[in-house]
N, C-alpha and C positions, 0 to 999 in steps of 0.2 A: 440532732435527734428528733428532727420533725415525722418520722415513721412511730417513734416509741414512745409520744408525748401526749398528755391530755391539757385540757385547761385549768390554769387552777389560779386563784386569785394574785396578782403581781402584788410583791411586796412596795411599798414606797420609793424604798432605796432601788436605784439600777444597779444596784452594784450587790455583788454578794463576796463577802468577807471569805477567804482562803484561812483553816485551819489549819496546825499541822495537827495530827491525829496522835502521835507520839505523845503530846499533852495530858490526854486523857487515858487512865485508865481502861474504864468497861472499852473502850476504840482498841485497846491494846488487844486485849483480848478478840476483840470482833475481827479484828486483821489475823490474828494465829489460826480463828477457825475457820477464817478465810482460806489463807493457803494449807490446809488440811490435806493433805495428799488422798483423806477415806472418801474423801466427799465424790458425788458422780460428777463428770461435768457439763455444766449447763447446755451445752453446746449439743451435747448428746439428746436433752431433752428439749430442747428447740428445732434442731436444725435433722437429728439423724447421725450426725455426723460431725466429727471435728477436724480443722483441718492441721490441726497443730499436736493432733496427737503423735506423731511417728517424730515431731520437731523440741518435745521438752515440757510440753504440757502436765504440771503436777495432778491433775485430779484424776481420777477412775474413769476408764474407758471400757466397756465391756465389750466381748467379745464379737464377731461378726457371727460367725457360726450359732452362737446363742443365743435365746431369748431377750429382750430390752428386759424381760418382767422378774426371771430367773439368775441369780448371782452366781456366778462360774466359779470352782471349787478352789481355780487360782488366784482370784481376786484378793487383795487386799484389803478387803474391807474387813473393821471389826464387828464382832459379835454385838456391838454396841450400835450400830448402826442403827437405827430404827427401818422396818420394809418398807414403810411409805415414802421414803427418799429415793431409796432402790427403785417401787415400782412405783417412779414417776408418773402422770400424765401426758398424754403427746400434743404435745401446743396447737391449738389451731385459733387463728385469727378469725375476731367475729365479723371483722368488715365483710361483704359479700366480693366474691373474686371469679375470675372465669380461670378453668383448665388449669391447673395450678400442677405446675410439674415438680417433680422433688428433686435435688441431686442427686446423682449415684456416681459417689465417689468408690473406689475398688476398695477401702479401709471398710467401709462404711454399710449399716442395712439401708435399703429403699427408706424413706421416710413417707407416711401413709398418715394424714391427720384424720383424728375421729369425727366421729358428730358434736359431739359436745363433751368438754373436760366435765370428770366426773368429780374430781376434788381437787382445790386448792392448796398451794403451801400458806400456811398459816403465819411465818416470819418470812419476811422479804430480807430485811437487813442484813442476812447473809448474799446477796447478790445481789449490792450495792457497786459494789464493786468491777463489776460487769458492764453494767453502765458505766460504772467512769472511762474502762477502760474502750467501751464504743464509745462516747462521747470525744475520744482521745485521737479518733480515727478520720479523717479525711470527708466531707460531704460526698465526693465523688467515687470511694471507695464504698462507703457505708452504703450509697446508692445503687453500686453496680450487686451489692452483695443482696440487697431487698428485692431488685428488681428480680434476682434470678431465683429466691426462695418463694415470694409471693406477688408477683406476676401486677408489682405496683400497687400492691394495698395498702393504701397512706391510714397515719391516725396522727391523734393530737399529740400534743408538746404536753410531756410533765414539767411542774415544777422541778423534782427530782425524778431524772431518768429512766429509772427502774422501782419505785417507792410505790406505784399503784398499777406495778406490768398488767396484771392480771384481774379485771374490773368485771362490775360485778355483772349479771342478766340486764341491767336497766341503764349501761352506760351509754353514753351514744357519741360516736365517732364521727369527727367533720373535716370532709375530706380536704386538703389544699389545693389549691391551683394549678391545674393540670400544667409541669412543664414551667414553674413559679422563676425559675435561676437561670431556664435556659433560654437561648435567642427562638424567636418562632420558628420555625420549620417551612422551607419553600414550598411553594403550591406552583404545580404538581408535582408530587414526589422522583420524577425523571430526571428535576435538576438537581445539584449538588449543592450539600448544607455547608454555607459558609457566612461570616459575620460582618464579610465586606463585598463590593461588588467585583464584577469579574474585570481584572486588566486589561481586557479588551476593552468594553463600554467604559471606565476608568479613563483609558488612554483620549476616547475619543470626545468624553465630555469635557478633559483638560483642554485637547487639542478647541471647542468650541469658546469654550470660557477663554482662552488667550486671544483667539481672533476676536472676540467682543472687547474685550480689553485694551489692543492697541494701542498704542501713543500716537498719533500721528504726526507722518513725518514732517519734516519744517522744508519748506521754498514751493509749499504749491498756491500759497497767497488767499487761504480759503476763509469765508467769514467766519471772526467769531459765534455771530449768532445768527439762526434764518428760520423767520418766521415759527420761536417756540424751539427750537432745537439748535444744538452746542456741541461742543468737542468731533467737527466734521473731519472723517478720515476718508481719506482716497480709497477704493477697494482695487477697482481696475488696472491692472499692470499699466505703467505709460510704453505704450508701443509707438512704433516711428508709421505706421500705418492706422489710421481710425478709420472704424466703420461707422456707417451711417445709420442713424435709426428713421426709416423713411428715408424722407430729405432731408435730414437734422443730425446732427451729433449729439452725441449721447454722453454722459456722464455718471457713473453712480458712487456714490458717499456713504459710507454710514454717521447717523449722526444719533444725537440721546436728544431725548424730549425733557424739556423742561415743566411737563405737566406729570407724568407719572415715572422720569429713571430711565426709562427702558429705549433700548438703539432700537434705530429701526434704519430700510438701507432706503436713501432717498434715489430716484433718478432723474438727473436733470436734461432738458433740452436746450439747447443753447441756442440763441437767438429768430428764440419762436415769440409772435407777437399774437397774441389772442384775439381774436375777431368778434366772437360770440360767446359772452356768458354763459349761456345758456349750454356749452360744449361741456358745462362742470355736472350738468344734468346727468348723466352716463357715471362719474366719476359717484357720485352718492348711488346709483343703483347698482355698481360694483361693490359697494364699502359693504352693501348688506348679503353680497353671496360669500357663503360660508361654506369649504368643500376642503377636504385631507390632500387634493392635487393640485390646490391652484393657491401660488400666494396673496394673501388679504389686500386689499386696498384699503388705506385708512382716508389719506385726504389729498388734494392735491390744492395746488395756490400758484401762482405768480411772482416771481420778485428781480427787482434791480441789484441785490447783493454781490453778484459776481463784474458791475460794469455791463451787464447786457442786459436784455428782457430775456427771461428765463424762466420756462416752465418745470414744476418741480410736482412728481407724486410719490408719496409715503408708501413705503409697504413693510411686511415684516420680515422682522432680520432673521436670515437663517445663516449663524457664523458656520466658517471654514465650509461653504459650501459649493460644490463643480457644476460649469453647465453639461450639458448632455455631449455638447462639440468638447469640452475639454476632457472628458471622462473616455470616449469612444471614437471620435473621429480625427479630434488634433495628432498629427504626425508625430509621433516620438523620435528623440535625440537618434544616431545610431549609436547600435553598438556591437560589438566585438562575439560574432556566436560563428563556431567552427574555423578561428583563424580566420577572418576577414567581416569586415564593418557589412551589417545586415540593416536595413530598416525594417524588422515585423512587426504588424499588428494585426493580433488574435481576434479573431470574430467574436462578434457577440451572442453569446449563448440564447437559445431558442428561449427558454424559459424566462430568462432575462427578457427578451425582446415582446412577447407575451404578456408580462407583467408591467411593461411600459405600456403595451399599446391599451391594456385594460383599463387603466389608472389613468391617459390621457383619455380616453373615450370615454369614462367617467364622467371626467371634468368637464367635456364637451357636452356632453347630453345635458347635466347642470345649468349649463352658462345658456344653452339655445330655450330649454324651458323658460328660461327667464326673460327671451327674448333681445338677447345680446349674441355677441361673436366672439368669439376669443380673437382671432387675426394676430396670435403671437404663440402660434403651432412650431415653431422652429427651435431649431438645436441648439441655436445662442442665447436662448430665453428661456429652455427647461431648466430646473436646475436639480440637480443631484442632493439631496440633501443629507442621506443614510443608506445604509444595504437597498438597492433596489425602489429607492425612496425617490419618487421625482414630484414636483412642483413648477406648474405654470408660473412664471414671471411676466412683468411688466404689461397685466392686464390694464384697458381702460387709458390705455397713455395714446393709443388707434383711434379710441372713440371721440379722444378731445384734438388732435391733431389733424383729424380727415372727416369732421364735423359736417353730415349734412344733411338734414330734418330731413331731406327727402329721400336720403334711400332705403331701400330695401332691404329691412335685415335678412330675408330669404335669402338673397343674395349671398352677401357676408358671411352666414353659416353654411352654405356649399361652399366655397372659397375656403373654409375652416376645416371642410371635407380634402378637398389637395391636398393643403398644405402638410394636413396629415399622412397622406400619401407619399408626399416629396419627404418627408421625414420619416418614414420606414425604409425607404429606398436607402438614404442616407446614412441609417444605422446599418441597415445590411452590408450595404457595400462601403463601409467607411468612407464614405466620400457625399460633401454635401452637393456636387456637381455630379452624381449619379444619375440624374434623369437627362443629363445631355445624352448619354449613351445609351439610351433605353433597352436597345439588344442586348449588349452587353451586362447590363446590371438586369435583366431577366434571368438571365444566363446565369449570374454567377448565385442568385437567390436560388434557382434551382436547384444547384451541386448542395450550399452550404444550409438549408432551409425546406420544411414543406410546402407541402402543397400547398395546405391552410395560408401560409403564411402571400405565398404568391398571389391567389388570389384574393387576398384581403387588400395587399397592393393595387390591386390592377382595378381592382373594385375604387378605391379612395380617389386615386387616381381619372376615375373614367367622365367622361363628360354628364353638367350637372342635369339632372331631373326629377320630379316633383315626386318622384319615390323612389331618389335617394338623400339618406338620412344619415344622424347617429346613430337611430333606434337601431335599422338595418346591419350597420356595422357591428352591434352587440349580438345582433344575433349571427351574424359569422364566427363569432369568435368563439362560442359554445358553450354549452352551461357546463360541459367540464370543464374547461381552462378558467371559468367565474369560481365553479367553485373550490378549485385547487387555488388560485391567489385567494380564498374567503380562507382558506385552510391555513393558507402560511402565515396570512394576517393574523390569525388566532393563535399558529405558535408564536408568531412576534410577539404578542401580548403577555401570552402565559412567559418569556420568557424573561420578559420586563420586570411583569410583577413579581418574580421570582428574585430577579436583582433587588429589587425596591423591596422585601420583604428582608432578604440579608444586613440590611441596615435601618428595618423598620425602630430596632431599640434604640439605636444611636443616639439620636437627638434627645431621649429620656434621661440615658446617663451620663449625657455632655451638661447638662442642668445638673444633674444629681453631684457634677465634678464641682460646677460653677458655685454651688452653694459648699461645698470643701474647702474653696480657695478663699470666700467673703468669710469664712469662719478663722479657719486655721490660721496659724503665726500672726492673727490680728493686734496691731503695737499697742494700740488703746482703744479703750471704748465705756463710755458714761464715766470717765474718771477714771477708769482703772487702769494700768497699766497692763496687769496683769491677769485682762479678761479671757483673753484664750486659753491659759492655761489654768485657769480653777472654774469650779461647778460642775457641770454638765460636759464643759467644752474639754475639759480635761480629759474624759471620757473619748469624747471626737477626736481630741490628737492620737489617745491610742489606737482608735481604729484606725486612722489613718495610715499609723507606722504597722499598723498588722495586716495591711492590705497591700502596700506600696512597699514597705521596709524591711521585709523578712529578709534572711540569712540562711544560709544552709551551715551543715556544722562547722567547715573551716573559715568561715564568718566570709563567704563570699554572697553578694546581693542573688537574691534570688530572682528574674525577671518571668517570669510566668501570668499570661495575658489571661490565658483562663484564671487561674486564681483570682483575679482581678474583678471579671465580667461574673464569675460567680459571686462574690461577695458585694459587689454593688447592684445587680441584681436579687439576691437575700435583702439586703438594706431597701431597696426601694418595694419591695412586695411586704418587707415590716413581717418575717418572718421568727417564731419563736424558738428558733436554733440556739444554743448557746456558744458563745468561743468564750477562750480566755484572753484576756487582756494583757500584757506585760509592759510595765512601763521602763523607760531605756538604763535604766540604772538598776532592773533584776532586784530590787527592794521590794515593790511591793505587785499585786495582779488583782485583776476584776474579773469576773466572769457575769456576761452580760450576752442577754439578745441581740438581734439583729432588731427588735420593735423595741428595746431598750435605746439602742443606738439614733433609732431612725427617728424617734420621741424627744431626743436630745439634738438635734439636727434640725427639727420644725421649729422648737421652739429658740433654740440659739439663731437662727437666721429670722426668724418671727421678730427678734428684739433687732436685731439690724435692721427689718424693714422698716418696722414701727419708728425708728428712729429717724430713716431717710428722709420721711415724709414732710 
C-alpha cells in the first residue's frame, strides 16, 4: 500500500497482533454495516467505475444513464440513507500529476476529478475494510491498477491503510523512488529490458573465462616458475612445421603473475643471446604506449629456464583469441556442397576490410608519433579479439632482436607502410602470397572491391618517399568511412552498457542473499541454541518462507523469479508496504514492513559481525 500510505509513528513492536473481530461486539456490528447492500460503492466514488459490478458486487451501483448526484427511482436505497452518501464527492489526488486519463469502461460514466473536494466523510471506519481487501492484493496488480487511474502519483504509507485516506489542506506527500522494486531500465530505450545479459555475450564471456582457465597439459616439460609467473600453458597448436619469428623460433605461453593473479601470454625466442642491454631500451618505450589496436607490452627479461638462453616478452592476454591468418585466410577443411567435396572461402566483406584497415592505420600513426615502427604489420601477428575487433601482437620483440642505434626509424616506418599494403592484398585475395601475382590479385580486387579500396593498395604498396606517410593514408580513407566506424564504435558501447545495466542490481542482492544464509538455520550462537529462531530472527525465517516458500492451493511450490526480485528488492530500498507473515504450522501471523524486515536483518547480521571480530 505504498500509493495509499502516509507516515506515522512505528510502534516498538514489528510485529502487529491479528485479531479475530468476531470477539468484539461494536466489530460485529461495523462488519454488518459493512456488507450493507444500501451503501454506494466506493469504487464508484474513487474510480467512476467498478469493475465487479456486473460479477456479485453487494453495494449500490447507479445507473450509467443518470446523474452520480441524483438516486434513480430503482435504486435500493432506503429512505434512511442520508444525501450526503449519495451525493458523494469525486476523489481527486493532491499529488501534482500530468494528463491524467480516466477509464472508460462501457458499464461505467467518464470519470472527471474536480478542483478541489468540497466535503469530507466524517467516519472512515466504515471503509476499513477496503483497505484490507487492497492490502490483500498483489504489489504488481495494485501497481498496474494506479499506474492507469493516476498516471503514477505515489503517496505515503499509512499506519492503517485507509484510517487517514483523506488528509487534510496542510498534508504533505513524499514521493518514493522512482522505479524502487524494479531492475533499471536499459539505456537507450532500443535495447530490450531484461535481468540478465544476452546469450550471445554470455556465451562468449564463458567461452573467454575457460581459455584463461586451462589446466595445462602434462609432457611439454615447462617450468614451474619464470621469472615472477606460474602455471605456464602451451597456447600454440604443436604442428609438424614451425615458423620462424625472424631468424628465430617462436614460442608463446600463457602464464599468471605472481605479483597481481592476472595471465598474461608470454612470447619466447629460443635461443637468442643478447648482445646489448641497452636493446631493453625500446622495450620500456613500448610498455608506455597505450592504444584500443595494439597489445600492451608489459616487460620483457632473459632467462635459462627452458635449457637454452631465451628471450621472453610479457603482453596482455586476450583468451580465446584468432589471428587475422586463422580468421580469413587459413584454408578450411573441405566439405560436401552440391554432391561433391568444395574447398570455399567467402571473401571478406568491404565494410569489414575498412574497419580493419582504420584500426590498423590508427595504431600506426600512434606507434610512428612516438617515433618507433611497428614491423609486425602481418596476418600472423593481428589478432582477432571480438566482432571486427583486431590487436597488434608481438610489438617491440623487432626492436630488441634487430638492435641497431644506428638506424633510421624513417626507414622502419615506410617499411611499416608495405607491410600494410602486403596485408590488404592478402585479406582481399585470401592469400598471403598474393603480391607474387600482382596482375592477378589487381584483377581479382577489382571484380570483388572498390576503387577506394584498390588504390589504397597500390598507394601502401608503392615505392618509399618523404611524402608518403600514415598521415596520407588516413586521408584516403575518408572522413566518411572514420566517421561511420566512430558510429559503430558508439553503438558497440551503447550496446554494452545496456548488457551491463541488465545485471547492474545483481551483485546488491547476491549480498542481500549472503546475509539470509549467515542469519537463517544458524545452530548456535552466544550460547543459544536457538538463536535463529526467536526475536527478531524469527521474523527473518518467515520472510524467508514468504519469499522462497510459497504454495499455490494444491500445495504445489510456487517458483516465480519475479516474486522473488520484487520482494528483495522492497527489502533492500526498506520500503513501508505491509505483507503478512504466516508461520508454517498456520497458528499464529505477523503482519510487518518490508523496513520492519530490513531493521531486523541489520541488526541480526550486525550481532554476527560484531561477534567475528
Amino acid at each position: 500500500m505504498a500509493y495509499f500510505s502516509s507516515q506515522r509513528p512505528q510502534s516498538s513492536s514489528s510485529a502487529i497482533k491479528i485479531v479475530n473481530p468476531a470477539e468484539h461486539d461494536d466489530k460485529a456490528k461495523l462488519q454488518a454495516k459493512r456488507d450493507s447492500p444500501q451503501r454506494q460503492c466506493r469504487n464508484i466514488l474513487i474510480y467512476g467505475s467498478c469493475r465487479y459490478q456486473d460479477k456479485g458486487c453487494i453495494y449500490y451501483h447507479p445507473p450509467v444513464e443518470g446523474s452520480n448526484n441524483l438516486p434513480c427511482p430503482e435504486s435500493p436505497l432506503s429512505a434512511s440513507l442520508s444525501a450526503q452518501a449519495v451525493n458523494a464527492p469525486i476523489f481527486v489526488p493532491k499529488a501534482p500529476f500530468h494528463a491524467i486519463t480516466s477509464p472508460s469502461p462501457t458499464s461505467a460514466s467518464p470519470f472527471t476529478p474536480s478542483p478541489s473536494p468540497s466535503t469530507f466523510y466524517p467516519n472512515h471506519a466504515e471503509y476499513e475494510d477496503y483497505g484490507d481487501s487492497v492490502s490483500n492484493q498483489t504489489p504488481q496488480t495494485l501497481e498496474h491498477q494506479l499506474v492507469n487511474q493516476y498516471q503514477q502519483v505515489d503517496y505515503d504509507d499509512h499506519a492503517s491503510p485507509m484510517s487517514n485516506f483523506y488528509q487534510s489542506q496542510q498534508a504533505t506527500f513524499v514521493r518514493q523512488p522512482l522505479d524502487y522494486h524494479l531492475y533499471s531500465h536499459p539505456t537507450p530505450d532500443a535495447f530490450p529490458s531484461t535481468h540478465f545479459v544476452s546469450d550471445t555475450i554470455r556465451e562468449e564471456l564463458h567461452r573467454r573465462s575457460e581459455a584463461s582457465q586451462l589446466v595445462p597439459l602434462p609432457g611439454h616439460n615447462l617450468p614451474d616458475e619464470l621469472q615472477g609467473y606460474h602455471s605456464l600453458a602451451l597456447l600454440e597448436p604443436s604442428v609438424t612445421e614451425r615458423r620462424k619469428f625472424f631468424s628465430w623460433y617462436s614460442t608463446v605461453y600463457r602464464a599468471t603473475s605472481s605479483n597481481d593473479g592476472i595471465s598474461y601470454a608470454l612470447r619466447r625466442i629460443e635461443n637468442f643471446r643478447l648482445m646489448h642491454q641497452a636493446a631493453f631500451g625500446a622495450i620500456e618505450t613500448w610498455s608506455r604506449i597505450e592504444h584500443p589496436s595494439i597489445v600492451r607490452v608489459r616487460e620483457a627479461f632473459t632467462t635459462r629456464a627452458f635449457n637454452d638462453n631465451s628471450l621472453v616478452v610479457a603482453y596482455e592476454y586476450y583468451p580465446d583469441a584468432q589471428t587475422l591468418f586463422e580468421m580469413h585466410i587459413k584454408q578450411r577443411p573441405p566439405v560436401f556442397q552440391h554432391g561433391r567435396l568444395s574447398t570455399f572461402s567467402a571473401a571478406l566483406p568491404e565494410a569489414t576490410l575498412w574497419s580493419y584497415i582504420i584500426q590498423i592505420a590508427s595504431a600506426i600513426k600512434v606507434v610512428h608519433e612516438a617515433g618507433l615502427a611497428v614491423r609486425m604489420v602481418d596476418a600472423t601477428k593481428i589478432m582477432v579479439t571480438g566482432k571486427n575487433r583486431i590487436h597488434i601482437g608481438s610489438c617491440g620483440i623487432a626492436d630488441v632482436l634487430m638492435y641497431d642505434p644506428r638506424q633510421d626509424s624513417a626507414i622502419a616506418q615506410q617499411e611499416d607502410l608495405a607491410m600494410f599494403g602486403r596485408l590488404v592484398f592478402a585479406l582481399c585475395c585470401n592469400n598471403l602470397a598474393a603480391m607474387n601475382t600482382l596482375p592477378k590479385a589487381l584483377d581479382m580486387i577489382g571484380r570483388q572491391y572498390s576503387a577506394d579500396v584498390k588504390a589504397l593498395a597500390l598507394y601502401l604498396i608503392s615505392k618509399p618517399g618523404p611524402h608518403k606517410s600514415i598521415t596520407q593514408v588516413i586521408d584516403m580513407i575518408g572522413t566518411n568511412r572514420l566517421l561511420h566506424e566512430m558510429d559503430d564504435m558508439h553503438s558497440s558501447v551503447n550496446r554494452l552498457e545496456a548488457e551491463f545495466m541488465s545485471e547492474l542490481e545483481n551483485g546488491r542482492l547476491v549480498r542481500l542473499l549472503c546475509k539470509f544464509g549467515f542469519i537463517n538455520e544458524r545452530p548456535v550462537f552466544a550460547r543459544e541454541p536457538r538463536w535463529s529462531e526467536t526475536g527478531d530472527r524469527y521474523i527473518i525465517k518467515l520472510f524467508r518462507d514468504y519469499v522462497f516458500h510459497q504454495v499455490d492451493e494444491n500445495g504445489n511450490p510456487v517458483i516465480n523469479l519475479s516474486h522473488v526480485l520484487a520482494c528483495l528488492n522492497k527489502l533492500d530500498a526498506g520500503t513501508d508496504e505491509r505483507i503478512m507473515l504466516v508461520s508454517r504450522d498456520e497458528q499464529s501471523c505477523l503482519v510487518v514492513s518490508y523496513k520492519d524486515v530490513k531493521a531486523c536483518i541489520d541488526v541480526a547480521f550486525g550481532d554476527l559481525a560484531r561477534a567475528s571480530r
